[in-house]
KESEBA-679068 format. One record per residue (C-alpha): z, y, x; residue number from 1; residue in three letters. Coordinates in Angstrom, 2 decimals. Each point is the difference from the previous one (the first is absolute). Example, Ala and Ser with C-alpha at 12.3 -4.5 7.8 and 13.67 -1.06 7.14 Angstrom:
<rs>
        up     north      east   pos   code
      7.80     -4.50     12.30     1    Ala
     -0.66      3.44      1.37     2    Ser
</rs>
This chain:
<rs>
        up     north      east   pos   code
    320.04    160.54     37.69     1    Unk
     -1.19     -3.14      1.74     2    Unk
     -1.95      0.78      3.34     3    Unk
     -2.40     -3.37      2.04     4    Unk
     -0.05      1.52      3.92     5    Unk
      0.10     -1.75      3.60     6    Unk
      3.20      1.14      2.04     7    Unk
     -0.70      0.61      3.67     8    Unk
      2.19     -1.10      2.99     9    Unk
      0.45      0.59      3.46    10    Unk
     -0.94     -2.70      2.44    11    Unk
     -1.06      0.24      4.02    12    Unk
     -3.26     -0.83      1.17    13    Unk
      0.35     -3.16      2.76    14    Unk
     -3.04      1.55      1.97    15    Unk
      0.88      4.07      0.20    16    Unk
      3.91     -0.74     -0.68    17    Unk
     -0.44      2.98     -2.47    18    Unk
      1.47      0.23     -3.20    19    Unk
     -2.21      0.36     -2.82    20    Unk
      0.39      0.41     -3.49    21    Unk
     -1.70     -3.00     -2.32    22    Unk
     -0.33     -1.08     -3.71    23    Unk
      0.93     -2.93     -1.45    24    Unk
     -2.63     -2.57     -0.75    25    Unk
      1.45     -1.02     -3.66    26    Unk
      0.43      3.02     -3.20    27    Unk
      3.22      0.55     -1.34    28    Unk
      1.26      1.42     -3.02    29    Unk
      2.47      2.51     -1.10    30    Unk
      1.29      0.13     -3.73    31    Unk
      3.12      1.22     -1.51    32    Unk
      2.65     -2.22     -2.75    33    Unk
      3.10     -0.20     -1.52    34    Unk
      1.68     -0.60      4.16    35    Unk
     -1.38      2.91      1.54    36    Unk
     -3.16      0.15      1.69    37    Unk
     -1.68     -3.29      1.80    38    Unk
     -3.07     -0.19      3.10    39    Unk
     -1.06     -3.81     -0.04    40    Unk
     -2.74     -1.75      2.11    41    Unk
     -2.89     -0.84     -2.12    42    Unk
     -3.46     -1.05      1.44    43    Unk
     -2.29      0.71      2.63    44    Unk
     -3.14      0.26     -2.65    45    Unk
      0.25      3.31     -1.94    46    Unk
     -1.10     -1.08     -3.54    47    Unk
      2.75     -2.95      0.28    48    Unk
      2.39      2.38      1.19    49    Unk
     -0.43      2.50     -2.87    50    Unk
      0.06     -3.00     -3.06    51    Unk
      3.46     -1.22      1.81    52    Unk
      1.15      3.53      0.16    53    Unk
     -0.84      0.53     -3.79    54    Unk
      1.69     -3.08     -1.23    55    Unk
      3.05      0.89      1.84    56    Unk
     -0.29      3.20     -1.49    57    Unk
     -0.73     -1.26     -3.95    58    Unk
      3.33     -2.02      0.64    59    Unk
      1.91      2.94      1.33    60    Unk
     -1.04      1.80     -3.00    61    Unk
      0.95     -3.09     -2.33    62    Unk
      3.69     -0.43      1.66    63    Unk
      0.33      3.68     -1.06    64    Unk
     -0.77     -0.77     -3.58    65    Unk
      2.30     -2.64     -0.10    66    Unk
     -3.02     -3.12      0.29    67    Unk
      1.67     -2.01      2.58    68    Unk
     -2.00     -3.38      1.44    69    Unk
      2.98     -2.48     -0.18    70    Unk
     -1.57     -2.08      1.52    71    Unk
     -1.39      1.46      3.23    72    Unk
      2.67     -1.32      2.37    73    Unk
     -0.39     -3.40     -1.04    74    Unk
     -3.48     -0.14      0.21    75    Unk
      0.54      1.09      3.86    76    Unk
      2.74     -2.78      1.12    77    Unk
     -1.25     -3.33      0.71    78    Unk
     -0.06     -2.85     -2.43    79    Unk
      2.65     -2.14      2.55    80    Unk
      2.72      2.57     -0.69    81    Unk
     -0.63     -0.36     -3.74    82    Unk
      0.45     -3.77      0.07    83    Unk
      3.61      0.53      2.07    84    Unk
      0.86      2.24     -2.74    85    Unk
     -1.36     -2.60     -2.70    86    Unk
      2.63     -2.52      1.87    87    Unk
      2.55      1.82     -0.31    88    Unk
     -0.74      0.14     -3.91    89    Unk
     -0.07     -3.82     -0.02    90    Unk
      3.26     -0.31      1.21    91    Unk
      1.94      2.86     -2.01    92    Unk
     -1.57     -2.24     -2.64    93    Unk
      1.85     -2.43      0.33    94    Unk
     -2.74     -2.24      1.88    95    Unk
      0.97     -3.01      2.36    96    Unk
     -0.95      0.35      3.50    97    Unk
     -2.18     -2.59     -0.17    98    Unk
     -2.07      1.40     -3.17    99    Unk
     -0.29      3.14      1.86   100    Unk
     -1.19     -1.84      2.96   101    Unk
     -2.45     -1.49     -1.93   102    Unk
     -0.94      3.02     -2.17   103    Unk
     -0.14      2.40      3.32   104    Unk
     -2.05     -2.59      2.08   105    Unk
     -2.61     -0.16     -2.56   106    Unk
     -0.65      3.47     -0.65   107    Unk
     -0.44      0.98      3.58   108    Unk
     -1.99     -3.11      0.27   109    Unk
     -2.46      1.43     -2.66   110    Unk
     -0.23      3.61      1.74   111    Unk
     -0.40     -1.13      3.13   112    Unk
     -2.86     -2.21     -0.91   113    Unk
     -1.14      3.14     -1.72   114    Unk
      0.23      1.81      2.54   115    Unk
      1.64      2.90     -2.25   116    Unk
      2.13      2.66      2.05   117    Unk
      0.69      2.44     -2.80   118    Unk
      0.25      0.37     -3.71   119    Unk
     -3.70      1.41     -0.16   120    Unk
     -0.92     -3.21      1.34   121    Unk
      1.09     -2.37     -2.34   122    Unk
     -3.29     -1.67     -1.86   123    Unk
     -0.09     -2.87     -2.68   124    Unk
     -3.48     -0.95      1.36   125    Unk
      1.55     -0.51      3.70   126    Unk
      2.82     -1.99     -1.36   127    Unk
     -2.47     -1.97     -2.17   128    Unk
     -1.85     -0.55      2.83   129    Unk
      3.48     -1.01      2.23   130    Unk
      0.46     -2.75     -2.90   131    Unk
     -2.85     -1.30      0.06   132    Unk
      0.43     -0.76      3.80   133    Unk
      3.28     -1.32     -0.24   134    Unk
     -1.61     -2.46     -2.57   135    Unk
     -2.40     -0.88      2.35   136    Unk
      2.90     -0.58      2.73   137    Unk
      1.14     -3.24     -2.63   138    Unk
      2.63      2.01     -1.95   139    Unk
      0.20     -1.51     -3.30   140    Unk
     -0.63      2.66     -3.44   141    Unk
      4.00      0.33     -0.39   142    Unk
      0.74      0.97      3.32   143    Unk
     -3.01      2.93      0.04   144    Unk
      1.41      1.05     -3.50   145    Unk
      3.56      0.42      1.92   146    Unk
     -1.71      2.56      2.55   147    Unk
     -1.70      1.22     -2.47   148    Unk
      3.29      0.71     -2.11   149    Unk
      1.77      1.57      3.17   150    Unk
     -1.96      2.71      1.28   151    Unk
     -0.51      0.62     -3.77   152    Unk
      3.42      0.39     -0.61   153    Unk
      0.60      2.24      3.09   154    Unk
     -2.87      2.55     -1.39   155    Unk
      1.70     -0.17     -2.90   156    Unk
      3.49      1.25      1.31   157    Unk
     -2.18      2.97      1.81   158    Unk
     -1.04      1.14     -3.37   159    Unk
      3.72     -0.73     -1.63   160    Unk
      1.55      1.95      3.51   161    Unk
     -2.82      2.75     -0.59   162    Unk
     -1.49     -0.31      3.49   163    Unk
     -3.74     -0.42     -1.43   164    Unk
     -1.45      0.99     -3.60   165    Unk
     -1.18     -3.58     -1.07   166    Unk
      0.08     -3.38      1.10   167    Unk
     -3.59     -1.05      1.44   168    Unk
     -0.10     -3.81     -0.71   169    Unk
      1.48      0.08     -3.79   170    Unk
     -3.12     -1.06     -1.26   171    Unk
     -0.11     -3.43      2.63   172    Unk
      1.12     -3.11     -1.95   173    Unk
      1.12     -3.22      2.09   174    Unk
     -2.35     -3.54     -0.35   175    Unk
      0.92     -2.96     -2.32   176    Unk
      2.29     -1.86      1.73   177    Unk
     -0.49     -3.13     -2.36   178    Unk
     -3.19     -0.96      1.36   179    Unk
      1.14     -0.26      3.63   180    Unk
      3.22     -2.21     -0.21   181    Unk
      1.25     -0.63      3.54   182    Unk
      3.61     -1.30     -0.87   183    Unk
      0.30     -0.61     -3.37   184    Unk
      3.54     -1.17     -1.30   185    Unk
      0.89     -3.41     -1.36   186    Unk
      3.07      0.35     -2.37   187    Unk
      1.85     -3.34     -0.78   188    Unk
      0.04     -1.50     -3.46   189    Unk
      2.68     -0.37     -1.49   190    Unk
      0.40     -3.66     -0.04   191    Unk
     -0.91      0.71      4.00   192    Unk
      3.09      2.66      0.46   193    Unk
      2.28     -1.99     -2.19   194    Unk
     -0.93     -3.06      2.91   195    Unk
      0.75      2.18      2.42   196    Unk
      3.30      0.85     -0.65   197    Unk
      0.91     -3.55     -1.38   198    Unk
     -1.76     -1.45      3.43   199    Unk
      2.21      2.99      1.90   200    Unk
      3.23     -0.84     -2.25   201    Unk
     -0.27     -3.55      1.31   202    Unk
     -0.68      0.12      3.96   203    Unk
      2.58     -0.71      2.21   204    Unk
     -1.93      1.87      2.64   205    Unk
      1.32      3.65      1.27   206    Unk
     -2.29      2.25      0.88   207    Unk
      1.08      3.29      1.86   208    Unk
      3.29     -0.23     -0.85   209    Unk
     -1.04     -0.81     -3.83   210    Unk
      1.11     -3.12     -1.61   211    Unk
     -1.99     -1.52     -2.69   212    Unk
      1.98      1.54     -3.17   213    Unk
     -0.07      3.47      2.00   214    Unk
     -3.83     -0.12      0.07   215    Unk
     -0.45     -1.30     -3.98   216    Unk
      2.12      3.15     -1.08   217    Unk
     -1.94      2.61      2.34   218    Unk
     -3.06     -1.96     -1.21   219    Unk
      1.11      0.81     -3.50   220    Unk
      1.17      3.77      0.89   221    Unk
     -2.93      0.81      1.41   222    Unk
     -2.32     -1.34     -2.45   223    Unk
      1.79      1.43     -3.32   224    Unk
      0.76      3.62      1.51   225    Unk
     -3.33      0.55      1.39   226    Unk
      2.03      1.94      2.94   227    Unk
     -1.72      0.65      3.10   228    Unk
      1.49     -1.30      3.44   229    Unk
      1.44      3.45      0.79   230    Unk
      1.45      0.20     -3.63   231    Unk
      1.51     -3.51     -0.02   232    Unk
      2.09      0.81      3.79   233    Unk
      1.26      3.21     -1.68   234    Unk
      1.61     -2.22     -2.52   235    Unk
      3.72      0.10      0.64   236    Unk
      2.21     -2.73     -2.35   237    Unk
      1.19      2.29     -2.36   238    Unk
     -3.37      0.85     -0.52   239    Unk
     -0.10     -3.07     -2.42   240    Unk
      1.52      0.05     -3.42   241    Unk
      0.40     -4.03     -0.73   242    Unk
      2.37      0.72     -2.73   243    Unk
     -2.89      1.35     -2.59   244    Unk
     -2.07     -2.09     -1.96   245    Unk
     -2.74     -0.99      1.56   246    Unk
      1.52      1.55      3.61   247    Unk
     -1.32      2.42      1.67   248    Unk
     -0.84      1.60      3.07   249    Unk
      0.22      4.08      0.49   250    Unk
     -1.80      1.64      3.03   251    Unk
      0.76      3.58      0.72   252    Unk
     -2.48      2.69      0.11   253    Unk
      0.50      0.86      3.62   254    Unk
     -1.42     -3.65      1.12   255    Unk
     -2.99     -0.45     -2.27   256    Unk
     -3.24      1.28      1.12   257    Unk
     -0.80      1.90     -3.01   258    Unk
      3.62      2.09     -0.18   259    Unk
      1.01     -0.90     -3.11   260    Unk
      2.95     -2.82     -0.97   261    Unk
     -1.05     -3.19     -1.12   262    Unk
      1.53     -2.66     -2.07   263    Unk
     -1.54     -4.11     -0.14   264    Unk
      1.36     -2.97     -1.69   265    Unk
      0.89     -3.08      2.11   266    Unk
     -2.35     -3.10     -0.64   267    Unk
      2.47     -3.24     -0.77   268    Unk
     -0.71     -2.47      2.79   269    Unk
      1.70     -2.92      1.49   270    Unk
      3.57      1.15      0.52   271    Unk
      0.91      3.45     -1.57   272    Unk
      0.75      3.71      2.11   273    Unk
      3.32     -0.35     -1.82   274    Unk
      1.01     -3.15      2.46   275    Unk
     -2.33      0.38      2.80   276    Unk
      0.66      3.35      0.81   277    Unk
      4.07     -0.26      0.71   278    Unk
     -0.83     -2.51      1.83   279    Unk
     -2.17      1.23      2.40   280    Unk
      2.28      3.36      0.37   281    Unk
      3.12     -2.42      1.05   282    Unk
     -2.20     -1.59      2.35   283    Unk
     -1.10      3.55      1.68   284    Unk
      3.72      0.90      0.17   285    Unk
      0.56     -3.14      1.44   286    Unk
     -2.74      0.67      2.74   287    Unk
      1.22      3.65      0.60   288    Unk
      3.68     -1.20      0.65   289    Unk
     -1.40     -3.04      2.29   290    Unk
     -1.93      3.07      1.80   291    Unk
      3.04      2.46      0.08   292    Unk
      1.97     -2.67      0.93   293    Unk
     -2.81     -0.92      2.83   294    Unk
     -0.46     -3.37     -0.71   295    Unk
     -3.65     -1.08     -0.88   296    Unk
     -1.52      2.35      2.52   297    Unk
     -3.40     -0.70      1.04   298    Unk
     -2.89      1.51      1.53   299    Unk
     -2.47      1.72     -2.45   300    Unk
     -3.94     -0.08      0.92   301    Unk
     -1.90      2.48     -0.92   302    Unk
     -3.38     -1.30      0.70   303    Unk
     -2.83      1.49     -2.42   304    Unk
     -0.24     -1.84     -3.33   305    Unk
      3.81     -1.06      0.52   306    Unk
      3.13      1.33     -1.74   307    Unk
      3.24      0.53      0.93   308    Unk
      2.68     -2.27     -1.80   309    Unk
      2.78      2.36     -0.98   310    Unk
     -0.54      1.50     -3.19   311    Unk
     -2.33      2.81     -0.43   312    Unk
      0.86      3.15     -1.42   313    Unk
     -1.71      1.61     -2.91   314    Unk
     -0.33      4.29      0.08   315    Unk
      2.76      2.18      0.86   316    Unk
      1.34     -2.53      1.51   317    Unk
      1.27     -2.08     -2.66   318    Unk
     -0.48     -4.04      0.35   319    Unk
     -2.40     -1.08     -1.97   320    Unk
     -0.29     -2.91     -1.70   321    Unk
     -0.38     -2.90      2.70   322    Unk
     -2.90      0.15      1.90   323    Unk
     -1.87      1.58     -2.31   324    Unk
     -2.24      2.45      2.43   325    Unk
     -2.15     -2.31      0.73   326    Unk
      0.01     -1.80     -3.58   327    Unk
     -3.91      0.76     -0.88   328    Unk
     -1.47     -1.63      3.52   329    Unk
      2.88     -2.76     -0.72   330    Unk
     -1.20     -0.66     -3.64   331    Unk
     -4.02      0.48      1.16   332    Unk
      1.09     -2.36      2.79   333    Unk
      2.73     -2.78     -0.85   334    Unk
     -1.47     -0.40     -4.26   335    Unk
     -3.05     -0.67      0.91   336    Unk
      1.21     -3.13      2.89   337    Unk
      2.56     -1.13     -2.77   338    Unk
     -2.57      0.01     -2.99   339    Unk
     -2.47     -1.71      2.30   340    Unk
      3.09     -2.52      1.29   341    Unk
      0.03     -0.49     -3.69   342    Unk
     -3.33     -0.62     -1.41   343    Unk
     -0.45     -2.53      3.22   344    Unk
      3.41     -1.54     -1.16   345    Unk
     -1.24     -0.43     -3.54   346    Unk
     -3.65     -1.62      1.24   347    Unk
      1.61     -2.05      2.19   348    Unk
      1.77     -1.44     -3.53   349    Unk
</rs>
């Protein structure tokens, strides 16, 4: 039977130096579960004292029935732990460390602006109102629908990981990112691509190692696999199948960003895979023997924005195909000089 008293201690008076017997300023309770018995502190008002007392009691009698809150010792550790945990998720997922960087950073950036500590906290009209500042701040509509999609996604794993009963913010939809373009893409034409590569194909110039046929055939890679940068480095030689008809290129589920295997066809540009590409591997073993060998050695700078000029290598430490890391800044970068070299060349005419 549960029992609400104030215990009494002995303490010594500073004046008489006597000891004397005193009661304890807050009630506490004394109820009886499924451990044994239990005497917790409760209040130091009486009425608030007995309704804590009788809820601890109602879920005493509830764990004995077999009603167990699942949820109880989640709602009592802070929302910062659950985000560590949420991490962890992102990267047994198969995440990059930069996406859960990015994923993390945002979150936290939403509850702290929140100012949510624990699960009960969590609000869609706080985090509406956190959007709306961030708005204010300059962010354009795409990047507040990215916050917005973060901390939704980490209420959703709570629910999925059964640390809360339902996700608060389900019902909060992200703004129309189409009528606030900040950066909107300009994709070539393609009379403008096939320039490009000619324009590339022709230039004597090397840049970064590249020569001019180098560049036209990454140009064309690039542009008929749709692979990202990260994809193209993780493509190895025998990734590339110039024997079918058209020729294709093969990238293996472990290096695209989605998981799964992909297959693209090779656009025909100036100067085929099936004679560029030998050539370019019997100049790398030419440059790794002069290096064994140590002739050719020079210093490397590593300045920001520079590259080193050995060959990369792709994942798992295979070499890629040359130099392709840094193949989407190069094509964003060196096209667009060559296709305005050209269109100055052909007004000059």
């Amino acid at each position: 039977m549960a029992s609400l008293f104030k215990p009494s201690y002995t303490q010594v008076d500073p004046t008489t130096g006597r000891k004397v017997r005193r009661r304890a300023k807050k009630w506490y309770g004394q109820y009886s579960d499924h451990d044994g018995t239990h005497r917790v502190p409760l209040s130091t008002d009486k009425t608030a004292a007995q309704q804590m007392l009788t809820a601890l009691v109602r879920k005493a009698e509830l764990g004995r029935a077999g009603v167990v809150d699942h949820f109880a010792e989640h709602r009592k550790t802070p929302l910062a732990e659950h985000l560590a945990d949420f991490r962890c998720y992102l990267e047994s997922k198969g995440d990059t460390a930069k996406q859960v960087a990015l994923k993390i950073g945002r979150a936290r950036r939403v509850l702290a602006g929140c100012r949510f500590a624990f699960i009960a906290d969590l609000s869609a009209s706080h985090v509406q109102e956190f959007l709306v500042r961030l708005k204010a701040d300059g962010n354009g509509v795409q990047t507040v629908n990215y916050y917005l999609r973060e901390i939704k996604s980490f209420c959703r794993w709570l629910v999925a990981d059964r640390r809360t009963a339902d996700n608060p913010l389900s019902h909060l939809a992200g703004g129309n990112a189409k009528t606030d373009r900040r950066h909107d893409r300009m994709p070539l034409t393609a009379g403008e691509l096939r320039s490009v590569i000619v324009s590339a194909a022709a230039s004597g110039e090397v840049f970064r190692g590249l020569t001019g046929q180098d560049r036209a055939v990454l140009y064309a890679t690039a542009a008929g696999t749709g692979f990202r940068a990260a994809e193209l480095a993780s493509l190895a030689p025998e990734a590339f199948d110039l024997d079918s008809n058209p020729p294709t290129a093969t990238l293996a589920a472990t290096d695209a960003k989605n998981g799964r295997a992909g297959r693209a066809t090779l656009v025909p540009g100036p100067g085929s895979h099936a004679t560029w590409l030998p050539c370019r591997q019997a100049r790398r073993r030419a440059r790794l023997a002069r290096h064994v060998a140590g002739k050719g050695r020079r210093h490397v700078s590593h300045r920001p924005g520079r590259r080193p000029r050995e060959l990369c290598r792709g994942r798992n430490g295979r070499h890629a195909v040359p130099r392709l890391p840094f193949l989407a800044a190069h094509v964003h970068q060196h096209a667009g000089q060559e296709r305005g070299d050209l269109e100055r060349g052909h007004a000059a005419r």
